[in-house]
Structures are given as structure tokens and as C-alpha cells.
C-alpha positions in Angstrom: 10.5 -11.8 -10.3 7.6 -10.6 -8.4 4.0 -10.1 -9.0 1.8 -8.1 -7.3 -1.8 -8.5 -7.6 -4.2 -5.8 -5.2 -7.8 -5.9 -4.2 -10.4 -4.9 -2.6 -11.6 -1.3 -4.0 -14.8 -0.6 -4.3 -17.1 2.6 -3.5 -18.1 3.6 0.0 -18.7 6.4 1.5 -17.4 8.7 3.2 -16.7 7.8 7.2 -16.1 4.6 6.3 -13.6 1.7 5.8 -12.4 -0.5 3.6 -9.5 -3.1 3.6 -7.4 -3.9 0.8 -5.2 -6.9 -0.2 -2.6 -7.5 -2.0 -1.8 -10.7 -3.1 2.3 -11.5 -3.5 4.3 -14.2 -5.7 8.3 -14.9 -5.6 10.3 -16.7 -3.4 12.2 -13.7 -2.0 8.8 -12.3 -0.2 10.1 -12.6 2.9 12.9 -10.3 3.0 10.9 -7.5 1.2 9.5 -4.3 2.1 5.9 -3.4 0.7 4.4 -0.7 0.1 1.1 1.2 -0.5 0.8 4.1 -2.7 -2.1 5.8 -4.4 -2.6 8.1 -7.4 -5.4 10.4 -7.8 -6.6 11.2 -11.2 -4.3 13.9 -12.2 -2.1 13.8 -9.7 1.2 12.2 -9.1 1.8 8.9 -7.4 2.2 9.0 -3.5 3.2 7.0 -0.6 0.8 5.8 1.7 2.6 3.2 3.7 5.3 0.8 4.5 6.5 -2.3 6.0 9.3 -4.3 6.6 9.8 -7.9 6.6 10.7 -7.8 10.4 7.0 -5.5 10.4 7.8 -2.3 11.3 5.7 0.1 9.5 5.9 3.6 7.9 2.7 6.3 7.2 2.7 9.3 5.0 1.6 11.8 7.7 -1.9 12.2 6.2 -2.5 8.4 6.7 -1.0 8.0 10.2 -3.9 7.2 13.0 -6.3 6.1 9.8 -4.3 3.8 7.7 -3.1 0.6 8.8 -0.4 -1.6 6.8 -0.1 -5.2 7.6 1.6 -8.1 6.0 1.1 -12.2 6.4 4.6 -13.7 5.5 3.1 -17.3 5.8 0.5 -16.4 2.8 2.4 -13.7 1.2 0.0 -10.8 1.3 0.0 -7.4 2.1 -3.0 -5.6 4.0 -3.9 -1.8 3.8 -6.7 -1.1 6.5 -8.3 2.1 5.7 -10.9 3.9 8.4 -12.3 7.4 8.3 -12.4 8.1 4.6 -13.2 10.4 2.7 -13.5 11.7 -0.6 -10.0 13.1 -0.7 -8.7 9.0 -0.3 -10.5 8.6 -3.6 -7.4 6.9 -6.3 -6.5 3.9 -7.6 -4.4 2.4 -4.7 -1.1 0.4 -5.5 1.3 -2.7 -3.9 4.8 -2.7 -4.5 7.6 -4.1 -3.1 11.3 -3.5 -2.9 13.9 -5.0 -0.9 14.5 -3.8 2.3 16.6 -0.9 3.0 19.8 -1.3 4.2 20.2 2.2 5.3 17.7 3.8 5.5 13.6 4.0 5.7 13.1 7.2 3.4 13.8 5.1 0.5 10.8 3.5 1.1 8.7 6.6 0.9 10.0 7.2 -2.9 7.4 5.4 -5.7 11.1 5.8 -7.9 12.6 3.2 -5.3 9.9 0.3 -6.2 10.9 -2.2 -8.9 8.0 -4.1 -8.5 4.1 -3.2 -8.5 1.0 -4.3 -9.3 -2.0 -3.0 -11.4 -4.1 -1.1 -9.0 -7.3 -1.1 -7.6 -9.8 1.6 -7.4 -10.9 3.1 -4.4 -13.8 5.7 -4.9 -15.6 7.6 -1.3 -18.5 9.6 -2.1 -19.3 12.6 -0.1 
């Protein structure tokens, strides 16, 4: 019902940025929360960031003051701007999207809670 598509990961290095996209397709876009997560290798998925589709945004403490989530309703993408790396950021970074909570926002923080996501891209920062 939706598909996610994400890019943008590449190597850098560390101190630097990098801004990923991901690229949305369904007709109920609009009234969905999306979501960044990342898994390192060997390590379990985790939440990097949210937003809603009235734009407010959530950050997994580590992220907050570094990461910034955006989204574009009118071409149904979803931004992750990423400053200050480093080589602890390095994973292969995921979109997904739910729809938005009714209740609560700590659903959005739980990969479990994410029907739909796409295939990743890798993000590598070399120290």
C-alpha cells in the first residue's frame, strides 16, 4: 500500500553531513507519520526520528541537536538531515511509515509499530 524507497548514503567522514531522502508512494501519504531508523551491523534496529503529517517531529536523544527530519507532502518525500557524524552513525538507515498516532507519540519510537519500510541505505563515517 506503500512503498518506501531511501537514498542518499554514501561514505564521509567524520564531522560531516549528509542528507538522506526518502522517496514515498500511496495515496494515503498525507496523513502518515514517517520515520527514520538505523541498524548497525549486529545490532538491533533503532529509532532515529519522527514526523507527523501536521510536522511535528520526534528525536531519539542521541540524534536531537544533530539530526533533522523533514517531510515535503506536495512531493511525498521524507528528509533526514544528518551533521556532526561520526563513526558511531555508521548503519544502514531506514524510512518507514505508519499512520499517525491517535494517542500517543511513543508509538512512533517502536520499529514493531511500522507496517511499512523500505530497503535501506548505507551510511558509512570513517574516523
Amino acid at each position: 500500500q506503500v512503498q518506501l524507497v531511501e537514498s542518499g548514503g554514501r561514505l564521509v567522514q567524520a564531522g560531516g553531513s549528509l542528507r538522506l531522502s526518502c522517496a514515498a508512494s500511496g495515496r494515503t501519504f498525507n496523513r502518515h507519520a514517517m520515520g527514520w531508523f538505523r541498524q548497525a551491523s549486529g545490532k538491533e534496529r533503532e529509532f532515529v526520528a519522527a514526523i507527523l503529517s501536521t510536522g511535528t517531529t520526534y528525536y531519539a536523544d542521541s540524534m536531537k541537536g544533530r539530526f533533522t527530519i523533514s517531510r515535503n507532502n506536495a512531493n511525498n518525500t521524507v528528509s533526514l538531515q544528518m551533521n556532526s557524524l561520526n563513526p558511531e552513525d555508521t548503519a544502514v538507515y531506514y524510512c518507514a511509515a505508519r499512520a499517525d498516532p491517535a494517542s500517543a507519540s511513543w508509538w512512533l519510537r517502536l520499529p514493531g509499530s511500522y507496517p511499512y519500510w523500505g530497503q535501506g541505505t548505507q551510511v558509512t563515517v570513517s574516523s
